[in-house]
Rosetta silent file (secondary structure, phi, psi, omega in degrees, C-alpha in Angstrom):
SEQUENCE: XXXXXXXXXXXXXXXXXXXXXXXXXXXXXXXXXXXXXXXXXXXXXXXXXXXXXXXXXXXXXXXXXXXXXXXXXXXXXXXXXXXXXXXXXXXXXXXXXXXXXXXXXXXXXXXXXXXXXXXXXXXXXXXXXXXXXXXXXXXXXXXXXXXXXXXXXXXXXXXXXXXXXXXXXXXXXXXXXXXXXXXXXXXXXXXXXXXXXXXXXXXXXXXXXXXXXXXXXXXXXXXXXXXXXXXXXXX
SCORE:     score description
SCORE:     0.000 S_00000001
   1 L     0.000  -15.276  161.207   86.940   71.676    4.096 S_00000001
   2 L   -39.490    1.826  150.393   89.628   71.509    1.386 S_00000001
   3 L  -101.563  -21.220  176.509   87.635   74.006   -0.611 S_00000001
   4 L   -77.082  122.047  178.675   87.234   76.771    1.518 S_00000001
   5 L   -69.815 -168.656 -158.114   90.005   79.465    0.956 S_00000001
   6 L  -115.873  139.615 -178.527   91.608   80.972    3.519 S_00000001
   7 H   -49.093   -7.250  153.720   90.786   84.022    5.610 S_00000001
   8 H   -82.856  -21.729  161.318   93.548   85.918    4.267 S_00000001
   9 H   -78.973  -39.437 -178.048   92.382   85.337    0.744 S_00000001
  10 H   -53.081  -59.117  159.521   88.529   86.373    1.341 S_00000001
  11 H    -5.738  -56.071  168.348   90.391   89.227    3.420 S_00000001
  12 H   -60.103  -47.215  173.520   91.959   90.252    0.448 S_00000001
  13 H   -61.720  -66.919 -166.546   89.340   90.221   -1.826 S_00000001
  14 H   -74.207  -48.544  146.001   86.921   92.277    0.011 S_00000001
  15 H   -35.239  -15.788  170.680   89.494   94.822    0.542 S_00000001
  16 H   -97.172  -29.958  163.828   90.062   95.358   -3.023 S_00000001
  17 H   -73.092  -19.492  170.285   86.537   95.281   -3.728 S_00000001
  18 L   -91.964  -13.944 -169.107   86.044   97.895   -0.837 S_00000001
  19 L    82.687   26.337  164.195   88.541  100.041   -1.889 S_00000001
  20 L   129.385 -175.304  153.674   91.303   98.989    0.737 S_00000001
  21 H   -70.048  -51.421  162.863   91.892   98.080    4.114 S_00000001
  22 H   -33.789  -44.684  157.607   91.335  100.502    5.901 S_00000001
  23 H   -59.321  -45.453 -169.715   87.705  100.846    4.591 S_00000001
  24 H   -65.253  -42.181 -164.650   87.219   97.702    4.846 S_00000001
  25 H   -68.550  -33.599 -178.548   88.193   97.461    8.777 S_00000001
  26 H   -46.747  -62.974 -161.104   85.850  101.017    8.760 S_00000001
  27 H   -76.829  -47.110  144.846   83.014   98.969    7.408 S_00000001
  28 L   -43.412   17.514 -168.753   83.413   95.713    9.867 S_00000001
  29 L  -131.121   -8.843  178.912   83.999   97.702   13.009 S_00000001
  30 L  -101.649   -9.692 -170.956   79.867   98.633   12.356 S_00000001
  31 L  -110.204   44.498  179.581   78.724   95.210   12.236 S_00000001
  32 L   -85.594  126.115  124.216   81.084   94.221   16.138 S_00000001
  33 L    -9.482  143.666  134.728   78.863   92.449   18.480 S_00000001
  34 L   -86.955  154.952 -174.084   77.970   93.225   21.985 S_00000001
  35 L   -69.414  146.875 -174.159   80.133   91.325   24.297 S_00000001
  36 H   -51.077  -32.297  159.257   78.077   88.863   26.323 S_00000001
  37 H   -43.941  -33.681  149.752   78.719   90.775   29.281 S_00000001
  38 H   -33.603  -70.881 -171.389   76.817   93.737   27.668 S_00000001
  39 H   -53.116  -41.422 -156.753   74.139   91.813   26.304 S_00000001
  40 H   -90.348  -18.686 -179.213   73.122   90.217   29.750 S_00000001
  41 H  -107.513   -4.662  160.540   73.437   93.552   31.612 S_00000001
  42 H   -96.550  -19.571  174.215   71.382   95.626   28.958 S_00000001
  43 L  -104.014  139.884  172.257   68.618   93.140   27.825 S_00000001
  44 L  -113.557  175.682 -168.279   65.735   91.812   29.091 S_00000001
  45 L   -79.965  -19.622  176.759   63.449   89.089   27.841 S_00000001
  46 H   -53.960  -59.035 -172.646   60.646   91.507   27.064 S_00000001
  47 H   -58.214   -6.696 -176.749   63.187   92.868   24.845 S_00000001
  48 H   -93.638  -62.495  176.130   64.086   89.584   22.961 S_00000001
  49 H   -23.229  -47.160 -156.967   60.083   88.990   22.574 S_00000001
  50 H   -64.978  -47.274 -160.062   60.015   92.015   21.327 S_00000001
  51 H   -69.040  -28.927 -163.298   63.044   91.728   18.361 S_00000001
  52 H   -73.749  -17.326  159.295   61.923   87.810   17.647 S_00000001
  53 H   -64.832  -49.285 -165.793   57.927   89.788   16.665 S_00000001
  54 H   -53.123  -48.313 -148.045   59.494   92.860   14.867 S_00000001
  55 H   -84.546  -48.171 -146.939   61.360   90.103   12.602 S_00000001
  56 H   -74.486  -34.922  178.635   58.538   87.685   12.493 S_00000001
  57 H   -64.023  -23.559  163.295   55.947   90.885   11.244 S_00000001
  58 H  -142.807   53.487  135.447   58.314   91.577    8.570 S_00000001
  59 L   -74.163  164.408 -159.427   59.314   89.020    7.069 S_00000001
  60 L    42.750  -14.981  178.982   57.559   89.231    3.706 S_00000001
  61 L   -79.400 -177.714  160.138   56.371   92.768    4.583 S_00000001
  62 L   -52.829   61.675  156.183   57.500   96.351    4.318 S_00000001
  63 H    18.134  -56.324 -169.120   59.960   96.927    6.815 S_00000001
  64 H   -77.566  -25.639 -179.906   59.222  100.281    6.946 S_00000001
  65 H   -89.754  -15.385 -173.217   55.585   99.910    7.691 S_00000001
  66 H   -86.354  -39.944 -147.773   56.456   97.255   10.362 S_00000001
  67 H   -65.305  -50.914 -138.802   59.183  100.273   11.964 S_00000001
  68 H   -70.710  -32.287  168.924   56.676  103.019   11.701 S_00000001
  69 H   -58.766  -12.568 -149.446   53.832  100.846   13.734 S_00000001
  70 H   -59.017  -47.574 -169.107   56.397   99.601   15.992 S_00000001
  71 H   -70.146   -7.884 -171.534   55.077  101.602   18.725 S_00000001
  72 H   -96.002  -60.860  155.797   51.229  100.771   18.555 S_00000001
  73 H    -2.881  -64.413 -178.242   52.991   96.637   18.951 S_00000001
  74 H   -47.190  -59.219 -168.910   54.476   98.154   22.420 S_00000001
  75 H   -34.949  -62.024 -162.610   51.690   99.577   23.175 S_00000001
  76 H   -67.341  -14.669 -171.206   49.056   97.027   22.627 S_00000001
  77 L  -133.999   61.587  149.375   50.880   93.970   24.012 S_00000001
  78 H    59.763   38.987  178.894   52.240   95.463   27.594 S_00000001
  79 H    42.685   33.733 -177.977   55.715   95.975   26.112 S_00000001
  80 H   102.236  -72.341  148.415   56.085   92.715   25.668 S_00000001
  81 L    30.850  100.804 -113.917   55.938   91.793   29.447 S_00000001
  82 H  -122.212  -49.682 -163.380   56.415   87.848   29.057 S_00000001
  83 H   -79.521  -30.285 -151.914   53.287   87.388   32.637 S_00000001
  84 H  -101.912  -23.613  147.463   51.128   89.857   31.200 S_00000001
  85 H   -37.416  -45.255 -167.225   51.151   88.080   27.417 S_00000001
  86 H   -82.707  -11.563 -175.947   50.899   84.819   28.846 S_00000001
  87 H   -80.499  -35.677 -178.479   47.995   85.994   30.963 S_00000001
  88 L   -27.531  141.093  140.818   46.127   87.223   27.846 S_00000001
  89 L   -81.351 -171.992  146.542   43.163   85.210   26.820 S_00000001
  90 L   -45.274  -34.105 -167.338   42.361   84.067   23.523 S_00000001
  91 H   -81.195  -18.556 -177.684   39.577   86.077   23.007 S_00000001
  92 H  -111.350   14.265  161.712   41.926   89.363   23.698 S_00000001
  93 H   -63.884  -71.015  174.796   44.660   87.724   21.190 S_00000001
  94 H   -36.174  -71.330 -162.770   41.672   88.055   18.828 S_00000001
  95 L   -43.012  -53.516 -166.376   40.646   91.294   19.938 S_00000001
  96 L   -79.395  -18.340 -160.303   44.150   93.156   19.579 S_00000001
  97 L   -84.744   -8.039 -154.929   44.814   91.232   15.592 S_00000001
  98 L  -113.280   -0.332  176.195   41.710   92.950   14.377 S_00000001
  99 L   -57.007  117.029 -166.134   43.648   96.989   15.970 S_00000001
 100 L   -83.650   -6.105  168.203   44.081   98.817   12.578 S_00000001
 101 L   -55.254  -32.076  161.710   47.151  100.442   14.668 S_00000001
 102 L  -110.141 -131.412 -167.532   49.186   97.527   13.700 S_00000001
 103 L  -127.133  117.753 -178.229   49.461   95.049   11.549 S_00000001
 104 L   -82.473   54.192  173.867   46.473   92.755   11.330 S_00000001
 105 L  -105.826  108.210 -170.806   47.594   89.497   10.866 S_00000001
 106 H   -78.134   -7.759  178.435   46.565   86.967   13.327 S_00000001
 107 H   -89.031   -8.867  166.191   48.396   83.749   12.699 S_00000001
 108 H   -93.630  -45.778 -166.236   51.559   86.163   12.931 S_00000001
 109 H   -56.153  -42.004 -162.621   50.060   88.157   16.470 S_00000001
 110 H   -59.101  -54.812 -173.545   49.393   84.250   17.465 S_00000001
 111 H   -63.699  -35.833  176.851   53.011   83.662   17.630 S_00000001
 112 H   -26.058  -49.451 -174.742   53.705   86.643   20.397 S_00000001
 113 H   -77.483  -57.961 -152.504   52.266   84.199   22.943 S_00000001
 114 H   -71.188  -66.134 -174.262   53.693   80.747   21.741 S_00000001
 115 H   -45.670  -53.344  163.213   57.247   82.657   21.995 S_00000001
 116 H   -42.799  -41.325  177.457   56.576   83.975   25.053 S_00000001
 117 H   -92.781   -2.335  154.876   55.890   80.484   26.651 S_00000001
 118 H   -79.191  -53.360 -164.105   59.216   78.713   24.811 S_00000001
 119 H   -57.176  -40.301 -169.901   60.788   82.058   26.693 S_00000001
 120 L   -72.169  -40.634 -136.791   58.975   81.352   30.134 S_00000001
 121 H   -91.014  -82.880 -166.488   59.719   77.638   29.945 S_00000001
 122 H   -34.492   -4.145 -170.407   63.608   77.762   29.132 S_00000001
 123 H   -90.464  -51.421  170.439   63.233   80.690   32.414 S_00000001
 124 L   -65.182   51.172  124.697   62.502   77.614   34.759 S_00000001
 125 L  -136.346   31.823  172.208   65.976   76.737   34.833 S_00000001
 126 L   119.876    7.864 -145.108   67.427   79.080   36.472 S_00000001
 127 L  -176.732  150.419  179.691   68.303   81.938   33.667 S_00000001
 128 L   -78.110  167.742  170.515   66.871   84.448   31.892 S_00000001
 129 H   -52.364  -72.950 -150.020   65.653   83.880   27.694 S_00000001
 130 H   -87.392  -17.053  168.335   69.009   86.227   26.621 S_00000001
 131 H   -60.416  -57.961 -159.621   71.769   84.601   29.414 S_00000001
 132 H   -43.130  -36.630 -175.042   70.339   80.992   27.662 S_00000001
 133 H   -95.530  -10.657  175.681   71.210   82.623   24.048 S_00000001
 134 H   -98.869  -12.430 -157.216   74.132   84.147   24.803 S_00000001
 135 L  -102.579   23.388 -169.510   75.813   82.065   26.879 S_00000001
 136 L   -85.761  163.066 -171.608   75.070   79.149   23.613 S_00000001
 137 L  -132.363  137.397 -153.269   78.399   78.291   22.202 S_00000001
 138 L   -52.276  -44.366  169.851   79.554   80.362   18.592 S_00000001
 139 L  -139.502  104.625 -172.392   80.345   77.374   17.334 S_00000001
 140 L  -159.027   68.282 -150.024   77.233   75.420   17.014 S_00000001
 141 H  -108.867  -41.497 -156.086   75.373   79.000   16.118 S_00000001
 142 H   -90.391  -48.291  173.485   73.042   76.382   13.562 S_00000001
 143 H   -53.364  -35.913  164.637   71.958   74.440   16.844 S_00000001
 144 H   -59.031  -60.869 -172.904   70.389   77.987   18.614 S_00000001
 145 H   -31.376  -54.737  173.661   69.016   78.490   14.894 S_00000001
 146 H   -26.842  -82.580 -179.802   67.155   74.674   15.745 S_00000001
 147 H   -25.524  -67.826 -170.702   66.505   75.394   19.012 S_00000001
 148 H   -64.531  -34.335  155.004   64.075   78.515   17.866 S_00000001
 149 H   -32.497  -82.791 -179.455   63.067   76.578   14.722 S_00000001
 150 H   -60.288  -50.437  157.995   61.528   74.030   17.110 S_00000001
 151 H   -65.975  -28.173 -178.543   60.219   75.519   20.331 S_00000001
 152 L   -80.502  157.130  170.974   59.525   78.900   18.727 S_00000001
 153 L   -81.713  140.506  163.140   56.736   80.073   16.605 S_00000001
 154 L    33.616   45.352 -148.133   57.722   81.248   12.983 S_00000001
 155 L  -140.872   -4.638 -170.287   61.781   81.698   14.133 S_00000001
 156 L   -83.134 -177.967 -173.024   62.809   78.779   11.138 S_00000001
 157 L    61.340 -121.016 -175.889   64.782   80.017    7.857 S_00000001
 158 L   -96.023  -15.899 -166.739   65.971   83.564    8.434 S_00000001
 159 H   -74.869  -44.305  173.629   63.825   85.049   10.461 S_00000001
 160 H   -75.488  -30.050  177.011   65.579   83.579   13.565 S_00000001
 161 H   -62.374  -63.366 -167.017   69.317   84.475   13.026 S_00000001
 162 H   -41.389  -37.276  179.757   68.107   88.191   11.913 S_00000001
 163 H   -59.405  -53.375 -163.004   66.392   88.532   15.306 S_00000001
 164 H   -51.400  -49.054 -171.947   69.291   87.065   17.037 S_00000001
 165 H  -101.431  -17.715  165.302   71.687   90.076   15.299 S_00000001
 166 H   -45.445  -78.717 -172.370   69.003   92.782   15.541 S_00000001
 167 H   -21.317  -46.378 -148.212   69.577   91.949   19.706 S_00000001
 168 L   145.521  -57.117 -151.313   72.871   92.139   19.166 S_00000001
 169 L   -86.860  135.434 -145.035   74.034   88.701   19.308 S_00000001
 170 L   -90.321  140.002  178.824   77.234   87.572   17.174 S_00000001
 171 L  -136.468  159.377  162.150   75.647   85.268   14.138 S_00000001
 172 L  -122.761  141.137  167.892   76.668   84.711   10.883 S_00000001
 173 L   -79.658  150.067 -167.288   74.015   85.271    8.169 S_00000001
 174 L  -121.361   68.832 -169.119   72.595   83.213    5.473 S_00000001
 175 L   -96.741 -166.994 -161.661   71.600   86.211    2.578 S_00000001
 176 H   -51.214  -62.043  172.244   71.613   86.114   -1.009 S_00000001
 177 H   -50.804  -57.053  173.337   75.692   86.951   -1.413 S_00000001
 178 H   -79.888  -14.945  144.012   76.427   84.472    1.058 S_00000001
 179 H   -58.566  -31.259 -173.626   74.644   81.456   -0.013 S_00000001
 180 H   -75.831  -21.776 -174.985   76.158   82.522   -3.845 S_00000001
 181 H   -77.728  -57.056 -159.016   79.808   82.005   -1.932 S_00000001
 182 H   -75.349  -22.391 -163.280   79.194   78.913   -0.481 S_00000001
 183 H   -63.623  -59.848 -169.151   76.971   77.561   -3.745 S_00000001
 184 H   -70.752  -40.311 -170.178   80.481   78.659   -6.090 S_00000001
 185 H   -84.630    0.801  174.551   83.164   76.784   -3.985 S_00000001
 186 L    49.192   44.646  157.947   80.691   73.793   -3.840 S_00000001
 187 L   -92.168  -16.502 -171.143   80.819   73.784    0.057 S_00000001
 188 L  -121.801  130.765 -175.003   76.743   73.871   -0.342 S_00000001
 189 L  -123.496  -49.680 -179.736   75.082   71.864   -3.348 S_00000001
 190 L  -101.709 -144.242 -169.419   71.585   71.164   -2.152 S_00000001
 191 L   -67.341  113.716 -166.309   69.015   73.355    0.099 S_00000001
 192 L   -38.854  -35.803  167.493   70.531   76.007    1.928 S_00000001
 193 L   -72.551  -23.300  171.234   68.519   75.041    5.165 S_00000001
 194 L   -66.958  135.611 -177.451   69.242   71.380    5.358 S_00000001
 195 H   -38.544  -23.193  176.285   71.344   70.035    8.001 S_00000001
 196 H   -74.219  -60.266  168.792   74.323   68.872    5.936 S_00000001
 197 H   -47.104  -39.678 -167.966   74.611   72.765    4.449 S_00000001
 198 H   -66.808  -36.265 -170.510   73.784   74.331    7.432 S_00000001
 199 H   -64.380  -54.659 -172.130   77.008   72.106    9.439 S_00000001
 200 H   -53.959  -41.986  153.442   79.209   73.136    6.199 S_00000001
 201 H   -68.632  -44.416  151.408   78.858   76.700    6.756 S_00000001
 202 H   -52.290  -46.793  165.475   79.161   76.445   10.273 S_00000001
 203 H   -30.914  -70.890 -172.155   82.300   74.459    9.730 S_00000001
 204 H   -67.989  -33.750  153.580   83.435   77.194    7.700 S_00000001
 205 H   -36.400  -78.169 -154.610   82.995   80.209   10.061 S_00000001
 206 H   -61.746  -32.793 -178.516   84.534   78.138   12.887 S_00000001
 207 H   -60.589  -64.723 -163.660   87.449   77.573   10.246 S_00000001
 208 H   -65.509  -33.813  156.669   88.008   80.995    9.368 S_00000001
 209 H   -34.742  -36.171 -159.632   87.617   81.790   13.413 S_00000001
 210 L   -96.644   16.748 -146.036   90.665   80.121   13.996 S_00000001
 211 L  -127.963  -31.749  179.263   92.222   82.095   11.461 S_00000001
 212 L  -154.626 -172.766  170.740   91.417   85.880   12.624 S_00000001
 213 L   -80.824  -29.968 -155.765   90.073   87.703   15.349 S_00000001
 214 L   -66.364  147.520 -175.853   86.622   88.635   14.161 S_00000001
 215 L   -48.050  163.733  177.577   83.152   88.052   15.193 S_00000001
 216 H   -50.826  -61.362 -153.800   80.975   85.719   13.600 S_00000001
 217 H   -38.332  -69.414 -146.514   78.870   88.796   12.559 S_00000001
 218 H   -53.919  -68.983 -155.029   82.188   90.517   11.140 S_00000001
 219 H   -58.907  -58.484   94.513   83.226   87.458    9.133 S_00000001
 220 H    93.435  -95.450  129.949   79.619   87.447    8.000 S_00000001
 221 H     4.701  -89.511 -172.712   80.146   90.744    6.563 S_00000001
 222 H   -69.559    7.250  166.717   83.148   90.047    4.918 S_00000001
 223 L  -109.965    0.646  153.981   81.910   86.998    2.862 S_00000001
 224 L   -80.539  -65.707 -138.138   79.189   89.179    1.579 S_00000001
 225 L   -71.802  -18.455 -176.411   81.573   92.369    0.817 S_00000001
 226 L  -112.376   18.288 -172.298   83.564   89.628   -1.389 S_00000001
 227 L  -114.998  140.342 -178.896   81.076   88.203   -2.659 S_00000001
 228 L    96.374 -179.296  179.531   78.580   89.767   -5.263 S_00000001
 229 L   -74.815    4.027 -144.133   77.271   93.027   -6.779 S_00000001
 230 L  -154.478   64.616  169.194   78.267   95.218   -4.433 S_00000001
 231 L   -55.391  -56.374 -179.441   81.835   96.391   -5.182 S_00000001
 232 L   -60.682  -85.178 -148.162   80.714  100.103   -4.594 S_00000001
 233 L   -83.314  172.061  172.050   78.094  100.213   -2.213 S_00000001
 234 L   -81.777  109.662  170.445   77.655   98.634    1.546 S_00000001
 235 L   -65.035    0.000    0.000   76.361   94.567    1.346 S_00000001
């Protein structure tokens, strides 16, 4: 860990690159967490079904075209509703991928169901889908990553953290600017997803935690804002 500066230098940097502190504090105060007490008294597991589809339908897609559809998704698959998905047969899996109201892919619609039944299983033990992710501890953030990687459908790479901070839920991200941070201090040398990188970036969050106040999310944030193209503009 003898290469990773110190939260008061990244601090610095990305304030000068933001055009101060104050901005800076502006622009990190939009990406605070809700506190787990929120999260568990505003979400339900329909609603985690729901963000871990939105994410898995656009990756590689439009965004915008996944947003605009979003509501024919509600419609067609009970809002989600983790008994009335799992009740589905195949043949009405089929049925719904071919609705020109969405998005017709079926090896993505296929995953709706698989997720749903890693959510129902992890439910027989007592706890809802979102107490089990929030109550996961921040830092081991790359084991919950795992977790969805393995039991989950299409939740590996990126796909799973972004659901994870759509919800809500404090993560640190692994985007273009922040792999280019860890890649120049040569805390990460080979493939950004392998377990030895993934522990060295967790390391280093958990470092800089002990260092400041701020959420994973925040700190996040601020190793993109110092990182990169994007001096001007919002990372």
């Amino acid at each position: 860990m003898d290469k990773l500066e110190s939260f008061k230098a990244l601090y610095q940097r990305a304030a000068d690159r933001k055009g101060g502190k104050q901005a800076l504090n502006l622009l990190l105060s939009d990406v605070a967490p809700f506190s787990k007490a929120e999260l568990k008294n505003t979400l339900t597991d329909d609603r985690v079904l729901s963000a871990f589809t939105k994410k898995i339908f656009q990756s590689g897609f439009v965004w915008r075209v996944v947003e605009n559809k979003w509501d024919n998704f509600e419609e067609n698959f009970f809002q989600f509703n983790l008994e009335k998905i799992l009740m589905m047969p195949e043949e009405m899996m089929e049925r719904k991928a071919t609705d020109p109201k969405i998005i017709r892919n079926y090896n993505k619609v296929k995953t709706i169901k698989a997720n749903a039944q890693m959510m129902f299983n992890e439910q027989q033990n007592g706890h809802s889908f979102i107490e089990f992710m929030v109550n996961w501890p921040a830092d081991n953030m790359i084991g919950l990553w795992a977790y969805l990687k393995k039991n989950g459908a299409r939740l590996g790479g990126n796909t799973g953290p972004y659901a994870l901070r759509a919800l809500g839920i404090d993560t640190f991200l692994l985007t273009r600017d922040i792999e280019a941070y860890f890649r120049a201090h040569d805390i990460v040398t080979g493939g950004i997803q392998t377990k030895t990188s993934l522990k060295a970036i967790q390391d280093s969050f958990n470092q800089w935690q002990t260092e400041c106040d701020l959420s994973l999310s925040q700190l996040s944030r601020l190793v993109a804002y110092a990182t990169g193209d994007n001096n001007v503009q919002v990372a």
